[in-house]
Each structure stands twice: as structure tokens, then as C-alpha cells.
C-alpha positions as CSV (number, residue, x, y, z in Angstrom):
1,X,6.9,-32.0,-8.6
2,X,9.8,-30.2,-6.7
3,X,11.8,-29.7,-4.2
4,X,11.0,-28.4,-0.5
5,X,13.1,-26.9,1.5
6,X,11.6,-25.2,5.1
7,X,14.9,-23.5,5.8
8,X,16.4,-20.4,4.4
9,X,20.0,-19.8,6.3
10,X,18.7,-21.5,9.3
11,X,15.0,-19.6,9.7
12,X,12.0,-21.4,8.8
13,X,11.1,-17.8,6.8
14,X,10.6,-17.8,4.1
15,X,9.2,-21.5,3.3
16,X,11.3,-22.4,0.4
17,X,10.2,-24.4,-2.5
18,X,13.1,-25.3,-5.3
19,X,12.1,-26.5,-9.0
20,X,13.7,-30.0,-9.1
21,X,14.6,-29.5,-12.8
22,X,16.3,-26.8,-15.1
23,X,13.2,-24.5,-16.8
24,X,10.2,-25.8,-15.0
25,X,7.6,-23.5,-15.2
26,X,6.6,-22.1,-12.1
27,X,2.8,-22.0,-13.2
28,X,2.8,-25.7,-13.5
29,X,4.5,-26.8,-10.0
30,X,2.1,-24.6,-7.8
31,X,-0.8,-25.8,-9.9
32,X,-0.4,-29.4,-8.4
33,X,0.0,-28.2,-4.5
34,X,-1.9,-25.2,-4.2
35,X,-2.8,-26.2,-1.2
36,X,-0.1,-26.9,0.4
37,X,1.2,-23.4,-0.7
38,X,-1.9,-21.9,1.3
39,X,-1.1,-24.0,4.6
40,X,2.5,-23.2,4.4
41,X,1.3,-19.3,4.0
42,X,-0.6,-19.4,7.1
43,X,2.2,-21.3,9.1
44,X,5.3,-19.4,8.0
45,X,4.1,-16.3,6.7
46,X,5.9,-16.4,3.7
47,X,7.3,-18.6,0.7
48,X,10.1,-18.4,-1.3
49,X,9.9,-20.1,-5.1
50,X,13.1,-20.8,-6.4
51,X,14.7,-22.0,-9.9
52,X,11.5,-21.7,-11.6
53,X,11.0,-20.4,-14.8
54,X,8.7,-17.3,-15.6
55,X,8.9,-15.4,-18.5
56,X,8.6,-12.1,-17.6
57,X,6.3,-9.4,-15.9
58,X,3.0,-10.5,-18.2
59,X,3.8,-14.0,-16.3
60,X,4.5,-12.6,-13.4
61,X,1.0,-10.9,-13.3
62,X,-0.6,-14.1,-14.3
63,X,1.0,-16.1,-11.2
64,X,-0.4,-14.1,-8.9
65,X,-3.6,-14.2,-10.2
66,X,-3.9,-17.6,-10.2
67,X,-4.5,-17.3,-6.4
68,X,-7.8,-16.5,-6.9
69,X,-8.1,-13.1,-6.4
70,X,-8.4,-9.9,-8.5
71,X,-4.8,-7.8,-8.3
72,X,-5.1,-4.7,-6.7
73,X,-3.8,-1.0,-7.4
74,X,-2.0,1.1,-5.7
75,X,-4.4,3.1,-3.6
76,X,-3.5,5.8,-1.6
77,X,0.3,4.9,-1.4
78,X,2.7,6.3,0.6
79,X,6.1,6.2,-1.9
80,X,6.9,6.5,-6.0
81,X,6.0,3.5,-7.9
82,X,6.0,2.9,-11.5
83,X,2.8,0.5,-13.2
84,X,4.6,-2.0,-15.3
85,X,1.4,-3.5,-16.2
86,X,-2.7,-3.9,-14.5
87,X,-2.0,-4.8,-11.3
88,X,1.8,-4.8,-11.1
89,X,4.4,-2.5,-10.1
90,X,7.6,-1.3,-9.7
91,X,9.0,-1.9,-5.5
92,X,9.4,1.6,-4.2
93,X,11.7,3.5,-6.0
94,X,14.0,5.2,-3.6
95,X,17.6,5.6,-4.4
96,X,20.1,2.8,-4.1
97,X,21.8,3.7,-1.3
98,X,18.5,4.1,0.6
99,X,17.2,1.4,3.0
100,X,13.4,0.6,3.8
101,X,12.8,-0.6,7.3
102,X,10.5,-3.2,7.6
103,X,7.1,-2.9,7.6
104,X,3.5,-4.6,6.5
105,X,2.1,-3.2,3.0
106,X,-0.5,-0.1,3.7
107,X,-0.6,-0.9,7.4
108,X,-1.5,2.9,8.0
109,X,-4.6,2.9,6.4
110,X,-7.7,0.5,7.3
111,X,-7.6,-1.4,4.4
112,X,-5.1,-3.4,3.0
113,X,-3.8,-6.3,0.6
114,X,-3.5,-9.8,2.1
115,X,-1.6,-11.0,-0.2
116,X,2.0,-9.6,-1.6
117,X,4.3,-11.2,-4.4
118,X,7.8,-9.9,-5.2
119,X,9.6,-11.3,-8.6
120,X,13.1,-10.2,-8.4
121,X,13.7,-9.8,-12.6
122,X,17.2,-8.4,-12.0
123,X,19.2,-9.3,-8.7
124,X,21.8,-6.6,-7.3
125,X,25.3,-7.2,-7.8
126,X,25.3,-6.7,-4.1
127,X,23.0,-6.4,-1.8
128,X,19.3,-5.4,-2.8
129,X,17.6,-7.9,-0.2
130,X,14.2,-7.6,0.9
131,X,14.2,-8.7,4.1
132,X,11.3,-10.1,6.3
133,X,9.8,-10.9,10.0
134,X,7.5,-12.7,11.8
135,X,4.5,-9.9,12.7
136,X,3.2,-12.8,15.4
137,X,6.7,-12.8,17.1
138,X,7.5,-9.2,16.8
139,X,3.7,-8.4,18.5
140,X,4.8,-11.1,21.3
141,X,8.1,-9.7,21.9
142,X,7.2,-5.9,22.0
143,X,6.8,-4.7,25.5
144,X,3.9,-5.1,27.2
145,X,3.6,-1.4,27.9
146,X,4.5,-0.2,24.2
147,X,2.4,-3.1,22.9
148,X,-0.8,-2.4,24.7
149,X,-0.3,1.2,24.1
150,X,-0.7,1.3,20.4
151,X,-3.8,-1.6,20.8
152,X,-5.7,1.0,22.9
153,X,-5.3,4.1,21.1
154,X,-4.3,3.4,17.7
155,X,-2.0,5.3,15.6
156,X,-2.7,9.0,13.6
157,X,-1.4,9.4,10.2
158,X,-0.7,12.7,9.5
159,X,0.0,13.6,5.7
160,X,0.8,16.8,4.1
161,X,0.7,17.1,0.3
162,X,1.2,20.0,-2.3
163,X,4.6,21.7,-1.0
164,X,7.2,19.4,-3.1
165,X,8.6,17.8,0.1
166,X,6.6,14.6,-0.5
167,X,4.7,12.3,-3.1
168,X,2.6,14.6,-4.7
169,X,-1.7,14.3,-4.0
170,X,-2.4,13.4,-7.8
171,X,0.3,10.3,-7.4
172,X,-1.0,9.6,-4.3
173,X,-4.9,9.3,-5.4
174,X,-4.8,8.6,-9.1
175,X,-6.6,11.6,-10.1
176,X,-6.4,15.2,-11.3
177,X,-9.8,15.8,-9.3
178,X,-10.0,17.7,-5.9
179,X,-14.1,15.7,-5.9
180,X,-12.8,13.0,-6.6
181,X,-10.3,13.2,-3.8
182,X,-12.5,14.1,-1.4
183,X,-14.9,11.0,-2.3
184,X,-12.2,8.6,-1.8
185,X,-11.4,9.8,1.7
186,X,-15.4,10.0,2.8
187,X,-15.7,6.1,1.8
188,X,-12.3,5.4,3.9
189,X,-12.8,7.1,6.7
190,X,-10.1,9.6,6.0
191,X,-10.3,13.6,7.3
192,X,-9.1,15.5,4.2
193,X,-8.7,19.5,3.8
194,X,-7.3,21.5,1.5
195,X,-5.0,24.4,3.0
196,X,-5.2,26.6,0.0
197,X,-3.5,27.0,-3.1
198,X,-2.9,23.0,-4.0
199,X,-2.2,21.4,-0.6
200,X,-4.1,19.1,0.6
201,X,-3.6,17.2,4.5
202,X,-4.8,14.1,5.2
203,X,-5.7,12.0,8.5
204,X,-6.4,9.1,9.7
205,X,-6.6,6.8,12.9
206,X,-5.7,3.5,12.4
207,X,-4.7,0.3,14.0
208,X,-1.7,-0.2,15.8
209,X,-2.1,-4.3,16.3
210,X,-4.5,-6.5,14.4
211,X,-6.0,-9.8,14.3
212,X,-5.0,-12.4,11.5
213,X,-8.8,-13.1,10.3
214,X,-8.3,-16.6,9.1
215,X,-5.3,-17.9,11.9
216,X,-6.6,-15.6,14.7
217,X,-3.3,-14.6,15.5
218,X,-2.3,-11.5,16.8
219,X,0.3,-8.9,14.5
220,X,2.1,-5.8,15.4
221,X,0.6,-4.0,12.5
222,X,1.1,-0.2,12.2
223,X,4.1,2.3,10.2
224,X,4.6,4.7,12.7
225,X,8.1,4.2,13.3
226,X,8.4,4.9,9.3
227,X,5.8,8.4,9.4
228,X,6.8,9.5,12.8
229,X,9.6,12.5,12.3
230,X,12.0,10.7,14.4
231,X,12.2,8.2,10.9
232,X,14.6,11.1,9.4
233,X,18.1,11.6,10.0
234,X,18.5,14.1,12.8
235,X,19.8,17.0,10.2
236,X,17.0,16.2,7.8
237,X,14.7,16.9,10.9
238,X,15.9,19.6,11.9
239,X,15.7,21.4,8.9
240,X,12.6,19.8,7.6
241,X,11.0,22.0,11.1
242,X,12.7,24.9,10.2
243,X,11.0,25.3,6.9
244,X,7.4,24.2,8.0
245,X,7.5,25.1,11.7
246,X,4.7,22.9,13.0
247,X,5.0,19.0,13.3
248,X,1.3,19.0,11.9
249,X,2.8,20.3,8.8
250,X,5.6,17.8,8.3
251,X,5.3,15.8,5.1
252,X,4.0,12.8,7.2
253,X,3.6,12.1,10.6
254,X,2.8,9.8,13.1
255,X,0.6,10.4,16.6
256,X,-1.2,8.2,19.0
257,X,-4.7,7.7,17.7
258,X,-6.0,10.4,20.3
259,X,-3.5,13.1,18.8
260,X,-0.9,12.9,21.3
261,X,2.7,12.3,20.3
262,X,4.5,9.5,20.2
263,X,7.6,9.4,22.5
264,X,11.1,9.0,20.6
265,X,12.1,6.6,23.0
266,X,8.9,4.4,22.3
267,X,10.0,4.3,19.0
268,X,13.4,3.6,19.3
269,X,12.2,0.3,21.1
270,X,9.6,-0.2,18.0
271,X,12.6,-0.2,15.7
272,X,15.0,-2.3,18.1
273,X,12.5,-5.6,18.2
274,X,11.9,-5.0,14.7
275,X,15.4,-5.6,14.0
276,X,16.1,-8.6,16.4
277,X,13.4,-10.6,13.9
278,X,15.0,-9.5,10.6
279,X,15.9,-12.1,8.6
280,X,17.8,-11.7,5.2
281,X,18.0,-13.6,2.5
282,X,20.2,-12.9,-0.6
283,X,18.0,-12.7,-3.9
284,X,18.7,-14.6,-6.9
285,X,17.4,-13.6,-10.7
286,X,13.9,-15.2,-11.1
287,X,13.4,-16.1,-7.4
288,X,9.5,-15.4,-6.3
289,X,8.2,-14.7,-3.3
290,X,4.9,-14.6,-1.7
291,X,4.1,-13.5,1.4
292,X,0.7,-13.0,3.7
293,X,0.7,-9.4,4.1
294,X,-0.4,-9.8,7.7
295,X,1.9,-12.2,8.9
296,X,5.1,-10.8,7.4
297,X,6.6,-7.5,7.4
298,X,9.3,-7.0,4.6
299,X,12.0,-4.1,3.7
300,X,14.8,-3.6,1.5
301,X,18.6,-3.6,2.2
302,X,20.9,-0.3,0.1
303,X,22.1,-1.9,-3.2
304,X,24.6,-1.3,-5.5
305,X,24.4,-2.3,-9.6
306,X,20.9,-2.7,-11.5
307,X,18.3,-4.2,-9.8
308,X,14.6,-4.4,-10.5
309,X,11.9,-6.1,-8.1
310,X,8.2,-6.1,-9.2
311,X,5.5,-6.1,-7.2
312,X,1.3,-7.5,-7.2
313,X,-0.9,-7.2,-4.5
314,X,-4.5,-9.1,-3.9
315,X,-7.4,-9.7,-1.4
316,X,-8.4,-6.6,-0.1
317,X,-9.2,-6.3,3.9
318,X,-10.6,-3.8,5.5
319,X,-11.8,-3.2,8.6
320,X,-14.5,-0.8,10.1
């Protein structure tokens, strides 16, 4: 067996569970309370396995796995990642000094993974975290106003692809083929035009809460405040309008479902709650974590050193 530990610097996220010896393979723990691991899932959102040992990516892959559900690729992503092997990838690879703001994996499209596992191979000689949040508290604390809002008319995600500013179409898509393009974004319920030469715009209205569809609970699930131009440094903005002229032709963007902006001031308040229900926790080489994709938002804190955090993803959602 092992050790459990609910608390993680005082917050009961992530759930933490400690090998009780020196080299116990992780694969052999979970196997004998699997389901415990799923309860704890649903009740805290997230677990942290730590002092485990897993030998490598190859293991890594097979962990997740185990679950019970095929791992998934990475669909119609919104930053660079690197496949390290079928079904696993590199986290987003934005420079160091970069942070990610929280947020829940593909939660501006209408399909999504349930499940999300992070292996941190390497940890940062200083910082590096990858923070996380209650989705359930950060729904019940948003303003009513803002909250209701974004449950009645949904978010537009604008995307612009071909000029070099962004994540090029082919990355994006997984394929050299305009057909093939345009398939995916007919079965997904995605508008998709190409504006001549190679560029190619995307749309889609998605959801700005959601309902948990095992606990029934209620998320603030949506990335507006990370598409919506008021994301980028006020400089980068600036000039970003200069060069394409129209906010329809930013690299990404972010309306209300109906087309209407979104008020900077609505999502200054997004960011604000998001914040108050941050909780970090310092990584240690090996540690695993596991997180329902619904229930828990995660980021990524500026890092200095080498540092490399791989990612798998399973049980596809979507809804209609």
C-alpha cells in the first residue's frame, strides 16, 4: 500500500497519494485502489502521485492507459506541442519566462478529454509549477451577471491561420489536406473558410459553463479570457491591430456566442476569480498527476533551468 495525504500546503487539491517505500512502482499501488483513485477524482478534482517509481515516457503512456480508456491526440490544438510517443506529448512549449493562465484542456471547442495526466520527468530549478483550481468553486464565485452571461450565449472562437502570427493550420489539424480540413470542421460543427492564398479562419460557438456528466456539478468551462485580444500585453495589441486592422483577423479571438464583443472589464473579473482559487504546488522529479479535465483547470508558472512535463489525455466528451 501507501501513503495518503488529502492536503497539499493546506488545500485539499490536489489529493495526494505518497509511495510508503523507496522505488515502488507506481503501476502496482494504483492497481490495488483504483477505486478509490476514481472517488477521490470526482471529490477533489485532482490527485497528486508522489515518490513513485516510473520508468520513463513508454511507462508513463502505459499508466494512463490503464484507466481504461484509449489516449487521445492532439486535435485541433490551440499551442506547439511535440509527440513523444502515441498518445503523449510534450506540455505547451512556450518559452520559459512565459506563463499559462489557467484554464480546462480544449474548453473552446465542443469536445474535449476528461481525463488529463502530467509526469513531471525533469523539475525546474525554480519554479515551473503547474498550478490548478476548483472549476465548481470558480463557477460559484463568478458573478452572477458575468456567470449567467456566458451560460446564455456561449463563447465564439475566432481563429485565423496562414499569416505566421500563430500555430500554423497543418499543426493545428494534422494534415497537409485543405479536404481533409474542411471534413474535420463539418463533423465538429466548426465554420471554416479559406481567405485565399493559404489562410484559413475558423469559428465556433461553444460553451461558456458546463455540467460535470457523472457529479452533476456545475464548471466555469470556457478560454475566452486566454483568445480574447485583451490576453496580450497592451503593446503586443496594439501592434498586432495595426498589422491586421480588424479584430476578426486577429490570430485568435474571443466573442460572445451571438458575435458581440466581450467587455475588457468582464474579463478582467474572469481573470481576477480565477486567481483567488489558484493553488500551487512545487513539482518534484517523477511526481504524477491526474486530474478530471472538468473539474480542474491547470496552468503553468515562468521557469528557469531545464524542465520537461509530459502530457496524455483520454475519454473523449462531446457535446451536441
Amino acid at each position: 500500500m501507501f501513503a495518503i495525504q488529502s492536503k497539499v500546503e493546506q488545500e485539499s487539491l490536489p489529493f495526494l497519494l505518497r509511495a510508503s517505500r523507496t522505488q515502488q512502482p507506481l503501476m502496482e499501488a494504483v492497481s490495488e485502489v483504483r477505486d478509490m483513485i476514481e472517488r477521490q477524482l470526482y471529490a477533489c478534482g485532482g490527485i497528486l502521485f508522489r515518490g513513485f517509481h516510473l520508468d520513463g515516457a513508454e511507462a508513463f503512456r502505459s499508466f494512463a492507459a490503464s484507466f481504461g480508456h484509449p489516449l487521445l491526440s492532439y486535435e485541433f490544438g490551440s499551442t506547439p506541442r511535440s509527440q513523444v510517443s502515441a498518445g503523449v506529448y510534450t506540455s505547451t512549449e512556450y518559452p520559459p519566462h512565459q506563463s499559462i493562465p489557467l484554464h480546462n484542456e480544449q474548453a473552446y471547442t465542443r469536445d474535449w478529454p476528461m481525463k488529463i495526466w502530467f509526469y513531471c520527468e525533469q523539475a525546474a530549478q525554480q519554479g515551473g509549477e503547474t498550478p490548478v483550481a476548483d472549476s465548481r468553486s470558480i463557477h460559484r464565485d463568478m458573478p452572477a451577471a458575468i456567470r449567467n452571461r456566458f451560460a446564455e450565449r456561449g463563447v465564439m472562437y475566432v481563429r485565423n491561420y496562414g499569416s505566421g502570427l500563430d500555430v500554423d493550420w497543418r499543426q493545428v489539424f494534422g494534415t497537409e489536406s485543405k479536404a481533409e480540413v474542411e471534413a474535420y470542421c463539418a463533423s465538429h460543427a466548426i465554420a471554416c473558410e479559406w481567405k485565399g492564398g493559404d489562410e484559413l479562419r475558423t469559428r465556433q460557438v461553444c460553451q461558456g459553463t458546463a455540467v460535470h456528466p457523472v457529479t452533476g456539478d456545475m464548471v466555469w468551462f470556457n478560454q475566452a479570457h486566454l483568445f480574447h485580444v485583451s490576453s496580450l500585453a497592451p503593446e503586443v495589441r496594439e501592434s498586432l491591430l495595426d498589422i491586421v486592422g480588424d479584430p476578426l483577423e486577429l490570430p485568435r479571438n474571443a466573442f460572445y456566442g451571438d458575435g458581440s464583443p466581450i467587455e475588457d472589464e468582464t474579463l478582467a473579473t474572469v481573470r481576477a476569480v480565477l486567481d483567488r482559487h489558484k493553488i500551487v504546488f512545487p513539482w518534484q522529479t517523477g511526481d504524477v498527476v491526474m486530474l478530471d479535465n472538468m473539474l480542474t483547470a491547470h496552468a503553468r508558472e515562468p521557469f528557469k533551468g531545464p524542465r520537461r512535463v509530459i502530457v496524455a489525455m483520454a475519454q473523449a466528451h462531446r457535446v451536441n
